[in-house]
N, C-alpha and C positions, 0 to 999 in steps of 0.2 A: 504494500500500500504506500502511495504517496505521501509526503508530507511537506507541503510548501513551508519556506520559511518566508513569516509576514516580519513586515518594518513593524516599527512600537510604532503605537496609535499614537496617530500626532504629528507623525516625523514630516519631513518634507520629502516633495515628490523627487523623487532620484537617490532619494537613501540608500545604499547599498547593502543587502545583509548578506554576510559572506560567514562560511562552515568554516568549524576553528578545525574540520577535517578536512579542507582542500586544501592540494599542498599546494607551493610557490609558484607564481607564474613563471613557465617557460616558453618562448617566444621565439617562433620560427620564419625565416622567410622564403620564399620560392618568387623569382621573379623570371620572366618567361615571356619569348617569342617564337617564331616560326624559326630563327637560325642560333636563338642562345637561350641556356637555362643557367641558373644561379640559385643555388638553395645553400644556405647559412642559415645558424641561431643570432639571431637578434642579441646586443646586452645594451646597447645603447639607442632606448627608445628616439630622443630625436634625431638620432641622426637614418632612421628610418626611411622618412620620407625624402631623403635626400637619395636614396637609392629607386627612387619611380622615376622612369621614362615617358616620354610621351607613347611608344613605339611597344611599350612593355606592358604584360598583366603580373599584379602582386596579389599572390596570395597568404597572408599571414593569419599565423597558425598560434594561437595562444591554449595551451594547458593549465589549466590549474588557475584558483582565483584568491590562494591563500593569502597574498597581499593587496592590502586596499588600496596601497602608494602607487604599485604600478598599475590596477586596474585603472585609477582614475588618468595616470599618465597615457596610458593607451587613447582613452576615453579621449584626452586633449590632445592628443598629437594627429589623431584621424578627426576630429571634431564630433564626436559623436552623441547625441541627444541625450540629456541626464533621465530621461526614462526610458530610452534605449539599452542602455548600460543597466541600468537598473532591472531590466527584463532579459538581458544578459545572467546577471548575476543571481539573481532572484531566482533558484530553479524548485520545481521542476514549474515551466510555465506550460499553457494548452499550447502545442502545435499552431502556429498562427504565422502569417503576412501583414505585418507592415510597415506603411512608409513614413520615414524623417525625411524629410525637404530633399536632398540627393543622395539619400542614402536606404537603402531596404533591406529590412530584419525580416529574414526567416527562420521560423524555431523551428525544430523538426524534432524527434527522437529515435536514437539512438540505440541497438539493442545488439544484445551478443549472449553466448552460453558460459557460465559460469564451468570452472574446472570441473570435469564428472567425477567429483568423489563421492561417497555415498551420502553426506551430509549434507552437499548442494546439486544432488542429482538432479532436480527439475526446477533448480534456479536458472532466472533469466536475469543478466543484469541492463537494466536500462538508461541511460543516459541523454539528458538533454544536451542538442548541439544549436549553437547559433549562428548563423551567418547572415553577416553585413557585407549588401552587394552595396558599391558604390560605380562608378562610371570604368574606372579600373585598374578595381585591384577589388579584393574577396579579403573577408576576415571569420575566422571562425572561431570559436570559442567554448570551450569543455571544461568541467568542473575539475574534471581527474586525469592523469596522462593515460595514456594507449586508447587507438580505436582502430576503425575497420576501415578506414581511407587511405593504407598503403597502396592499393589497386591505380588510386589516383596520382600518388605520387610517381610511380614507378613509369604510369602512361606521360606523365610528363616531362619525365625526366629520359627516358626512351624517345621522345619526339612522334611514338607511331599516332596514327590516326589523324583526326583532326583537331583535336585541343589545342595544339599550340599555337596553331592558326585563326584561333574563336578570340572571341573578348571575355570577359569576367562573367556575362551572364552566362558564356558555357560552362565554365569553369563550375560558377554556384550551381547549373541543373548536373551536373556529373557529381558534384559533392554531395547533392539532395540523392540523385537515383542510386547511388551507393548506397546511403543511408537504407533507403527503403529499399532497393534488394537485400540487405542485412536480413531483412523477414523472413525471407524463404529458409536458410537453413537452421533458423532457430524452430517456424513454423514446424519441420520438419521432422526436426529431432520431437518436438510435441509429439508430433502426430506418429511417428515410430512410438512413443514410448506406449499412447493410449492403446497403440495394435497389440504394441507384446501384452499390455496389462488387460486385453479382454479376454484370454483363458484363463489368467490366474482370477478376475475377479467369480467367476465359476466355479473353478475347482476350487481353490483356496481364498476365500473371500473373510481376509481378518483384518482386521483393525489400520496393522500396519497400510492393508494397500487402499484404502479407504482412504488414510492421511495423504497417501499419496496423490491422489485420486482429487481429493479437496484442495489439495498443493497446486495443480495442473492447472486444475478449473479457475483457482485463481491466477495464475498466472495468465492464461488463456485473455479475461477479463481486460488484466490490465494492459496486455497486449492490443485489446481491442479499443479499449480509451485512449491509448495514443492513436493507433490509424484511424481512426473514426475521424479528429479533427486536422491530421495529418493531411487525409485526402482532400478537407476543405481546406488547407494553406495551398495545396501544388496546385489547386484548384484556382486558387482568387490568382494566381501565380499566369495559369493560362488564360482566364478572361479578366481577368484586372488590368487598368489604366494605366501600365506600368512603364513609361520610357523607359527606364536602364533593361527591361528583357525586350530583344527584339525577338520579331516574329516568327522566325526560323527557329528560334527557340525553345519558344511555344511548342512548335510541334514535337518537339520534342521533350517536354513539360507533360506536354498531352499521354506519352507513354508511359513518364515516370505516374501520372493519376492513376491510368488502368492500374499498374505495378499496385500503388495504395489500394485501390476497390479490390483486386484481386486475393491479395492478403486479407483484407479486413474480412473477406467472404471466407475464406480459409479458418481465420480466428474463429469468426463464428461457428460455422462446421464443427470443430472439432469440440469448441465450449458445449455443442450441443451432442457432442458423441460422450465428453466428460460426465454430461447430467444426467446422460442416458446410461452410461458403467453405471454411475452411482446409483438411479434405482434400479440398477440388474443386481447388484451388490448387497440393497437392503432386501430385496426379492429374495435372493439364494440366502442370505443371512435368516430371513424369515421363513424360506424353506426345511432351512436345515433346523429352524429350531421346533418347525413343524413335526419335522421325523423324529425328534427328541420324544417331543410330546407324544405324540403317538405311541410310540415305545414304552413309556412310563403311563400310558392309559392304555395299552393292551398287560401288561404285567399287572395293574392295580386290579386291573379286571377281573385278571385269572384268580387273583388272589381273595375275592369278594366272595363268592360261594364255599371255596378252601376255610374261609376264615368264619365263616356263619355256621357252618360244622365243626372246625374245632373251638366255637364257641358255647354251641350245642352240650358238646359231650366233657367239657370243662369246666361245667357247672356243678357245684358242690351240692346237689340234692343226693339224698337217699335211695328214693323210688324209681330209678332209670333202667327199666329192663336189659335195655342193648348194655349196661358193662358190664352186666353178668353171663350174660351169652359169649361161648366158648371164642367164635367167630369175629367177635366185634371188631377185633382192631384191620385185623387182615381185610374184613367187608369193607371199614370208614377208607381205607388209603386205596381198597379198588374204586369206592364210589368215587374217592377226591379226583382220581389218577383219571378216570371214563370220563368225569365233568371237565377238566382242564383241558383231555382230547377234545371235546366236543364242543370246547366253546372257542378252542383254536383251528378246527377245521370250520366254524361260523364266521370266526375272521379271515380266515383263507378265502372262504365261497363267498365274501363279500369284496374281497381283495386289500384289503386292509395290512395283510402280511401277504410275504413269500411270491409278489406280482410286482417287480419293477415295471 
């Protein structure tokens, strides 16, 4: 589950509240054309923008928001909106678009699988990412270091395709559609795990895989609350009034949408194959306890007339003919022995026993 961190009521609009668990900002730059690339760490913020070209795209790469000194120096040295920053900073926020006077924030989220040990088998970790497109250069922004945008780097530093040749809004739709392919193999690994886990919730339907089960389903959930408004940011993205995406863009914006509807239809899928284990889970759990019962009401049963006779003949009267008759005891354990046949071949003939 989520947990936003809110400013203290009161504060002024741009306050930043920042997690005394994010670590330092690290600050990367990639600057790039059709015949040169340049990728260095940043350590001295102004002289930053002394390294953009007319002729150049910058894409700068910030990790971690542990210090407020350089967030806000970032903030001044690209000029960026004190509620910008603040919705930067401020995570996790809804998936959204949008615009500061020449510059456009899009939030997205972020997801990847947690190490598979058994304690975080069907954790997903998820991550808010920002990017600030401006005319050109890309800034993006993560609370934690490592993500899943090597793909991009590597396409830019290789020179293949056409990236190097694009402006900055390619740049931002390639850094978005990454994002949102991220889905698929997390999607994926979901949905392997719900297959293997629908014999065991049959044959073996305990406790343990119930938690598990419940684990999924939430995850599932929150998986879907981010695509959900995901798909409306890629969205305001291809029909929005947006100068800095040109058109050709778009069309290609338009791909990375289907990508969101296609996942979020996936999410849901499987949230609904999650709800459907769980009641096959209380089903076969309330089967089995059916069989139980049954079992302990064919036994009480037998034992109901067994017990009405040795209650009979354990009475402490005087005048009982049968316990002086030579016979008695050998006749009581035939009549017992004939009645418990015969009330177990009435549950047989009714199928109650011995008829899977």
């Amino acid at each position: 589950m989520f947990k936003k961190r809110h400013t203290r009521i009161g504060a002024r609009p741009g306050t930043l509240v920042i997690s005394k668990e994010s670590p330092r900002p690290v600050v990367r730059g990639i600057f790039y054309n059709r015949q040169s690339y340049d990728e260095r760490p940043v350590e001295d913020l102004d002289q930053l923008q002394e390294a953009f070209q007319a002729e150049t795209v910058a894409w700068v790469d910030v990790q971690g928001f542990g210090d407020r000194s350089v967030m806000n120096k970032v903030g001044e040295v690209f000029h960026l909106h004190p509620l910008l920053l603040e919705d930067v900073v401020n995570v996790p926020q809804r998936p959204k678009t949008e615009l500061y006077g020449d510059q456009l924030l899009i939030v997205v989220r972020m997801v990847r699988l947690k190490d598979s040990d058994e304690a975080s088998r069907y954790r997903v970790d998820m991550e808010q990412v920002s990017i600030v497109l401006a005319e050109n250069y890309v800034i993006t922004f993560q609370e934690r270091y490592g993500d899943i945008l090597d793909p991009v780097r590597k396409r830019l530093k290789s020179g293949k395709g056409i990236i190097r040749g694009r402006g900055a809004d390619y740049l931002a739709y390639v850094i978005a559609d990454t994002i949102v392919d991220g889905y698929y193999p997390v999607l994926e690994a979901v949905g392997n795990d719900l297959e293997a886990m629908e014999d065991e919730v049959i044959r073996n339907p305990s406790p343990d895989v119930l938690g598990e089960l419940n684990t999924l389903k939430n995850q599932l959930i929150n998986l879907r609350r981010a695509i959900w408004p995901q798909r409306e940011a890629i969205n305001s993205l291809v029909r929005g009034d947006f100068a800095l995406v040109d058109e050709d863009v778009r069309v290609y914006l338009r791909d990375t949408h289907d990508h969101c509807i296609q996942t979020s239809e996936v999410a849901e899928m499987y949230r609904e194959m999650a709800t459907g284990l769980m009641n096959t889970y209380l089903s076969s759990v309330a089967n089995r306890t059916n069989e139980v019962m049954k079992v302990l009401t064919i036994m009480a049963s037998l034992f109901i007339p067994l017990t009405f006779m040795a209650g009979i003949y354990g009475m402490n009267f005087e005048h009982m003919p049968e316990l002086h008759y030579r016979y008695s005891y050998p006749m009581l354990w035939a009549v017992m022995t004939l009645t418990s046949i015969a009330m177990l071949y009435f549950f047989w003939r009714k199928g109650w026993i011995g008829r899977g």
